[in-house]
Structures are given as C-alpha cells and as structure tokens.
N, C-alpha and C positions, 0 to 999 in steps of 0.2 A: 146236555152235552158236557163232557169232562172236561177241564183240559190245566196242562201240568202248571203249579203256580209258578217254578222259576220262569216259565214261558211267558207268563201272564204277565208276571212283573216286569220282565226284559221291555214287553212291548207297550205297557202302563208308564215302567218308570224309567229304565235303564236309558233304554234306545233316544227317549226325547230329553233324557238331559244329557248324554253324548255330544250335543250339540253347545248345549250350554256350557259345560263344564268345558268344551275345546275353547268356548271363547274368552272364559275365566280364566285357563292356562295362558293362553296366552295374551291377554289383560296384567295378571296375578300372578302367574304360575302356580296360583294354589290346587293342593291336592285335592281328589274329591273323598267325602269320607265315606269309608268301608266300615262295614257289619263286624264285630268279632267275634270269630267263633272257638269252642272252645278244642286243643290240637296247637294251639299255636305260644308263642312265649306271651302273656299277654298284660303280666304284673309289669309295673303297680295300677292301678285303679286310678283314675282321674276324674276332674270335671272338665264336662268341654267349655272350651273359651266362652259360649256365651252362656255359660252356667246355667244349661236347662235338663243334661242327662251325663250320663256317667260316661268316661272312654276307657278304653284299655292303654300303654303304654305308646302305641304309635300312632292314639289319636281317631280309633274305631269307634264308636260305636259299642258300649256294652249295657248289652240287657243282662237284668239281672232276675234269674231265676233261682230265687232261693229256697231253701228245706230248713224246717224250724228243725233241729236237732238238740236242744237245749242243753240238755245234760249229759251228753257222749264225753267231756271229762272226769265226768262225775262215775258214771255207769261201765262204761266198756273201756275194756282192756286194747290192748294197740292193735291185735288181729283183729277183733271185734270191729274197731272202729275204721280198719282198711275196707272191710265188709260191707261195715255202711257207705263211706265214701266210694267205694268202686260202683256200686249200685247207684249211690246219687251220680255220679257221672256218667254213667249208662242211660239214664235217664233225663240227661240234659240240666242237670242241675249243676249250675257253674257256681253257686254259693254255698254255704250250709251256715246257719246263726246257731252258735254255743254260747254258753254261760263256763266262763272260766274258774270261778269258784264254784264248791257243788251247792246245793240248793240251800243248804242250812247250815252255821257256821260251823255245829260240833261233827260236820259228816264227812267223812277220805276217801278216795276215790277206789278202783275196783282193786289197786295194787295196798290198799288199803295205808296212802301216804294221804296227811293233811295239807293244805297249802301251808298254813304257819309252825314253826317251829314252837313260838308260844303263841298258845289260845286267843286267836281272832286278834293279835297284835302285827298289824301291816310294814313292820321294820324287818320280821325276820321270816323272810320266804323260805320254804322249802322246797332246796335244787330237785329234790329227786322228784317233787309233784309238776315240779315247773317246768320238769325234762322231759314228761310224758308229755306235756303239752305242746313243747319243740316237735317232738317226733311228730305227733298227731299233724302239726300244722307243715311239714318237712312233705307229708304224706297225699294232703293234699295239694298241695305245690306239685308234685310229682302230676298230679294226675288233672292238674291249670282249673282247681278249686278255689275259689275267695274264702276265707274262715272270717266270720264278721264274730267278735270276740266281745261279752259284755265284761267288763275287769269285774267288776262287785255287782251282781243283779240286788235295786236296792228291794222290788214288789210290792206290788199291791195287800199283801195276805198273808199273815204270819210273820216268823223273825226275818227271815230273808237276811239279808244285811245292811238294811238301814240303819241300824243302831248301832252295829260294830262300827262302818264307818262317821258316825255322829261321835262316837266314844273314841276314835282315831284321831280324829282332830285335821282340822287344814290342811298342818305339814304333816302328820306321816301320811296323808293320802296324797299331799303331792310325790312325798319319796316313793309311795309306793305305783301312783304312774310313770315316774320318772325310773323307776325299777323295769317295769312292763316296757317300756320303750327300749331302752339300752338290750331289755334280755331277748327283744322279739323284733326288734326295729329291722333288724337283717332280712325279714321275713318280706318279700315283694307281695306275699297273696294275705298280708293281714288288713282287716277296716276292725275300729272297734266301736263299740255302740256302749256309747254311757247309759244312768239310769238304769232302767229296768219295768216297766207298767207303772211308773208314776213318777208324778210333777213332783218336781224338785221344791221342798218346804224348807226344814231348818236344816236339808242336805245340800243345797245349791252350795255352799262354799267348800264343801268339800267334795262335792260333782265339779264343781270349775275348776277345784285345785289339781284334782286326779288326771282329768284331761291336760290341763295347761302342760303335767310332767310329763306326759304320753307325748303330747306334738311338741316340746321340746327337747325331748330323746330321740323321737320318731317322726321328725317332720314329714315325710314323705307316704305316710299311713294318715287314710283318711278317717273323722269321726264325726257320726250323728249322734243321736239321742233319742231313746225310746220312752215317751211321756206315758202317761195312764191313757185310758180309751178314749176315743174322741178327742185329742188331741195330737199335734204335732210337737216336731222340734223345734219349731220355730217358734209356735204359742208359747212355748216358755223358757228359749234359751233363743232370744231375735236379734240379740247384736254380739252372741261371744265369738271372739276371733277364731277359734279352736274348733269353731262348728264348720265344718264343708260340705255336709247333703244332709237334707231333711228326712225326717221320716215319719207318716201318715199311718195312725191307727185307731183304726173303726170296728164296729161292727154292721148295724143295718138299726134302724128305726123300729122300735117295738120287740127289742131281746129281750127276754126274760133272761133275768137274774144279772144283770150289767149295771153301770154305777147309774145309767139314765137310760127309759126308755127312748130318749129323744135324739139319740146320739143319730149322728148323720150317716147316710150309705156310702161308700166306699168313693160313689163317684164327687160328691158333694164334698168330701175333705178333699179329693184330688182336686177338682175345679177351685177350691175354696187355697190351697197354698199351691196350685199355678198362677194362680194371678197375684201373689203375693209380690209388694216392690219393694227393695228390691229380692227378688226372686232368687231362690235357690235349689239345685236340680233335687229330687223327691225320690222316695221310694214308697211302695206299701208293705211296711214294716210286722204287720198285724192285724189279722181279722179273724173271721170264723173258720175256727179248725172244719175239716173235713166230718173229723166222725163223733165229735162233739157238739151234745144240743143239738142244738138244730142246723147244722151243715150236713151239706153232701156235696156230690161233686158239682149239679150245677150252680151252686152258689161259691165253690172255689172256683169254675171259670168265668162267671159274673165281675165276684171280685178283680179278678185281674187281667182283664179287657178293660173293665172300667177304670182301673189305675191308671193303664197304659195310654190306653186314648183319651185318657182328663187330663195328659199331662207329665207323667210319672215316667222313670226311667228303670223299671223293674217292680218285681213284689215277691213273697215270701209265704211259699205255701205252708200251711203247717197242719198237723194231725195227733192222734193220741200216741205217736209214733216217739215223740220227744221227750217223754218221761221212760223209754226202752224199758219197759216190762219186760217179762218173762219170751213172750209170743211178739216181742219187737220185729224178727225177721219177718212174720206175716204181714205186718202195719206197713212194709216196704211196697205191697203191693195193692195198697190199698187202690181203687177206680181213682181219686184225684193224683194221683202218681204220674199215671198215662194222659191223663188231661191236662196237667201242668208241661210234658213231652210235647204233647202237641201244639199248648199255647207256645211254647217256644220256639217249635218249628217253622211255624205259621209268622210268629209277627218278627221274628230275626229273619224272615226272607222278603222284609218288607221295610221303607222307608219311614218306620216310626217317630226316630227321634229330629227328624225335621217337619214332623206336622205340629200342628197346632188345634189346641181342643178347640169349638165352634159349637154356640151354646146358643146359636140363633136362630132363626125358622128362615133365614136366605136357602139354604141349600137343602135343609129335610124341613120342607114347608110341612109334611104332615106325619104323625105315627110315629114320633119322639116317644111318646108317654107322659105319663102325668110326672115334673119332679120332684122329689121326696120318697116315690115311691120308688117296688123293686123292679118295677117292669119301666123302668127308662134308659132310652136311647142313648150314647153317646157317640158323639160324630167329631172325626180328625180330619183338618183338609195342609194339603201339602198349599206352603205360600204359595206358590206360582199357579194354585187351585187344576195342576193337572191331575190330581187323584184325589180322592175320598176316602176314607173308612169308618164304616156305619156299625155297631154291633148292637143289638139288638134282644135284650134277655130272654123276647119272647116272640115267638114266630107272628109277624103281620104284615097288612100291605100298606104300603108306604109312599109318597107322593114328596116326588124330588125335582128341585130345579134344574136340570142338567145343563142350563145356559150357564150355570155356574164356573161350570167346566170348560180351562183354558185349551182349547183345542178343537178341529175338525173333525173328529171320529171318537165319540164316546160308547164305550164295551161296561159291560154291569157284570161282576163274576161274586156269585154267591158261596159262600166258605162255610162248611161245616165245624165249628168248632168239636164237637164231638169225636169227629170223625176225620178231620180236615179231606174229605170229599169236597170234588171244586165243581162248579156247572156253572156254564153261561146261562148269566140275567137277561143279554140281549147288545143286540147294537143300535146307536140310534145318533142321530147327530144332536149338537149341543141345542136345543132347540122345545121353548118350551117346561110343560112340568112333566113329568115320567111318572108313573105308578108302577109299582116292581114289589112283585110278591115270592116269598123264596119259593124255592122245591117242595119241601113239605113245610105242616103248619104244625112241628114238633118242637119244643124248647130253642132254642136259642140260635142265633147265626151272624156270623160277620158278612157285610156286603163292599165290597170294594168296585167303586167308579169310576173310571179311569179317562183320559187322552188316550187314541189309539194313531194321531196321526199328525204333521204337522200343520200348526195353522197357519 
C-alpha cells in the first residue's frame, strides 16, 4: 500500500507534537521550528542555538543540498552560468561550491580578466574580475541559492595556490580577506570555505589571517574549512574563533588512488565529529564524485543519507560536471542529479535536524551491518523516541525493538530512495521485537517507524 509522505509525517510527527509544542507556548511561548524551503527570503545562513545544523534567517531549519561547481568563475560567462544556476534550482539544489580564483594562478576567467592586476600579488584585485563574480553571486541570490566561496583553493596537486599565498605573506592575505569581506559582505547568500583538499602546513598563518579579515569585514558570513581527505575542519582548525560549521570529507575504505586506503566511509567521519565536544553543526563537504572512478549514483545516495542521519546538517553532491568541459550541459543531467532531488525532497519533509544518530543495538537489535564496511545501517531516533529513521545501503530483513517507541500505535513506512515510492511496513503496537522486510530485495531503502497515537 502507498500512501502520501506529507500524510505520513502529519500523523508520525506533526499531529503528536501539536500537543507538545501547545504546552511549550504556553510554558515558553517558544516557536516551534520549521523546514526551510527554497521560494522564500531565507539569507543569511546560521547556526541553531544548540550548534548541531544550519538555519535560515528566521530560525528554519536548513538542509543543505549542494552542487560541486568549482570553476563556473573560471569557465562560464554570466548567461552560461544563469544556465547552470537556474537548473541547480530546478533541481532542488539550494547551494552551489565555487573556487573564486581559477584553478591556476597564470589563468582569467572566460571574459578573459585576471583576478590580479600584478601577477599573483593579493593587494591589487582586479574590479572587473571581481565584478563578474558580484553578478554571478546577485544571480543566485535572485533565485534563494547559497554560493559557498573558497577565497584561494590552496590543493592537493599541482601549483594551485599554495605558494602564491605562502609568498603573500600574513598581511597581504589578511588585506586580501579583509578586501573579500568589505567587497562581498553585502551579499546575504555568501559562506565561504577556506583551504582547499588540504591540512593547513606552513599555510595555517596565512589560512587564519585570510579568514580573521573576511569575519572582520563580514561578520555575518559564515566560514568552514575544507582539509585534505579523511579529514575534517575541526582535526585541524579546533579552537579558531572564525570557524562556525565543520566540514567532513571522505571517501570510503579501500579507494584506489587516495592519499590512504584506510580512510573512513562517510558514515564514520559523521558519527566520528558528531560526538565531537564541544560539538559543532557539520556538513559533508566531499566525497565520491558520481562519474568519477568508482562512483555512481548509488553510492552518491549512500553518501548522503549517511551524513544526514550520522549527524550532519547537509552535503555536497559533486560530478565531472565541475571542471564545465565542453559537454558540461549533458553532466547537468547526469542519474545523481534526480537522486540528490529526491534526497531532498524526502528528508526536508521530515524532522531531521532534531534526531539524533543511535549507534546502539537498543532499537535495531539486528541487520545494522558490519561497521567499517559499505553495507551499514545508520539509525536517527527523535528524543522523545516517537519516530525512527533507518536507511539501510542494502535491501534486508531486520529485527527491531518497537517498545522503543514512545507511544500507543506504532505504523512502519518504507521509502524508496530511488524512487521515493512509499508503502506500509505494517501497524503494530509498541510491543516486543518486529522483524520488517522492505518491498523488494533491490539496493537500498530508508525505513521510518513511527507513533501513530497518543499514549
């Protein structure tokens, strides 16, 4: 049997905290918080008061569904890159991650301007490059997109601009954040992401001085940090004041050609800096592109279920789509395109940023998986444990405590990730273990367990 998820949830989550939240109005008169979706004014970006996910300006709820787009400064012209943004919004993607400079210090962008007036010297910016990038960021603003901005990608591989900024010294890379802040601070829909795919070495002082000028220009513009693989923002920048959300980037255990076969799955960095104390709210900033090596699309919905329900307040799909070759407008449709639409659809209609990851055998006594590997369980339960969500990489049957669950009347609704096709699991009272097998026994599924009634 089918049946509609807003329905599902109304009678899972809505309806039984109605009750709650009328006695917390009038206890508190606190608001209860709402979903944000994208349609509304929703800049600037925040953390919620208890520093575990990202909000919108009035205090929502924001998941963050991002598009690696790297170099659309670099590459495409202003219609070009309305093209790409109208389509990442089309498809539910409320962010896009650029690289502000282009990839290589001697390269100008499609209008063929450099960012510097002299060669790789950060005192003297170039308006007319910096003007395309106003527009570009004006553009998505129009259309309630987040632009997550890296100032200087320093990389992993090649010159990048590690060495320009090493040869810039402290101060001109604080002037030259303190420049980016004053010129773009206006801007409600910018975060900017320091770094670049690696741990800050003999750049950290001039990665801290950069940022320090940005949040002293731009207090109101949030910033993480993108470390090399297998690591966070927090393993290597844990107590600077200028950091406000982390950011988690993996690949999966056993990648060929990564700096360590050993590096952890996506879920084990999430689980590994949610329980970081003190704790700060996460994203998954990087993983396995879709049509590179060994990804496809079910390992980009892997990824980011398992962010989400470890913990994580968004993540960042990404594809060969981000170096915009020639055939860039085909890369727009590529299968992880519609499956990042759907993740979004699917868990923005759902009480995500109030669960909590649950790493214990209480409530899915069986058919987790083995951890470390790619076929493991992750499970979120709401405090007040009136709901569950289970996702599960690989189709099996599983043995659940449903006394878990705070309530008279527990309903089991199995979600297609693939397809977000919904069917009843079953109804049954809180009593006992449950054994609950999906609909078919094909790739992957989210299971949500719910209260249906008051107790």
């Amino acid at each position: 049997m089918r049946i509609s998820l807003r329905i599902l949830v109304l009678f899972l989550f809505v309806v039984p905290s109605l009750f709650a939240q009328k006695k917390r109005r009038v206890a508190k008169k606190a608001k209860p918080v709402a979903v944000a979706t994208v349609g509304q004014g929703i800049f600037p970006i925040k953390i919620s008061r208890d520093e575990r996910y990202l909000t919108n300006r009035f205090g929502q709820a924001f998941l963050m569904n991002a598009d690696a787009g790297w170099t659309l400064f670099h590459k495409l012209k202003l219609e070009e890159a309305r093209y790409y943004l109208d389509n990442r919004r089309e498809n539910h993607f409320n962010t896009v991650f650029l690289q502000l400079l282009p990839p290589e210090p001697n390269q100008a962008n499609a209008y063929g301007e450099k960012p510097f007036m002299q060669k790789e010297n950060f005192d003297t910016p170039n308006e007319k490059y910096f003007g395309y990038v106003d527009e570009v960021i004006k553009l998505a603003a129009h259309m309630q997109i987040l632009v997550a901005i890296v100032p200087a990608w320093l990389g992993c591989c090649g010159t990048n601009w590690f060495e320009v900024q090493h040869t810039n010294g402290v101060d001109k890379c604080r002037n030259f954040g303190s420049y980016l802040g004053r010129r773009f601070g206006k801007h409600s829909n910018v975060l900017w992401i320091m770094g670049g795919d690696r741990d800050p070495l003999r750049e950290e002082a001039v990665q801290r001085a950069m940022a320090e000028g940005i949040k002293e220009t731009a207090p109101n513009q949030l910033l993480t940090y993108h470390a090399a693989s297998s690591h966070s923002s927090t393993d290597v920048f844990s107590a600077e004041k200028w950091l406000d959300l982390s950011m988690i980037y993996t690949y999966f255990r056993g990648k060929q050609g990564a700096w360590t076969s050993d590096m952890p799955h996506v879920y084990e960095a999430a689980l590994k800096e949610s329980q970081k104390s003190p704790r700060k709210a996460f994203i998954l900033g990087e993983s396995q592109y879709e049509d590179e090596n060994a990804g496809n699309a079910l390992i980009i919905r892997r990824q980011a279920y398992w962010s989400l329900l470890s913990g994580g307040s968004g993540q960042c799909y990404g594809s060969s789509l981000w170096s915009f070759e020639d055939n860039w407008r085909e890369k727009l449709s590529l299968p992880g395109t519609a499956q990042m639409n759907l993740f979004y659809k699917i868990m923005n209609g759902l009480p995500w940023y109030l669960s909590r990851p649950d790493t214990t055998s209480e409530f899915l006594v069986e058919g987790r998986g083995t951890y470390g590997s790619d076929d493991y369980g992750v499970v979120s339960v709401l405090p007040n444990y009136r709901m569950a969500m289970i996702y599960l990489p690989s189709s099996r049957t599983i043995r659940v405590n449903v006394e878990k669950i705070n309530g008279s009347n527990v309903r089991a609704l199995w979600i297609s990730p693939r397809t977000n096709n919904r069917f009843i699991g079953g109804y049954f009272k809180p009593q006992g273990i449950r054994e609950l097998t999906p609909p078919t026994l094909d790739d992957d599924w989210l299971l949500l367990i719910g209260n249906v009634g008051r107790k």
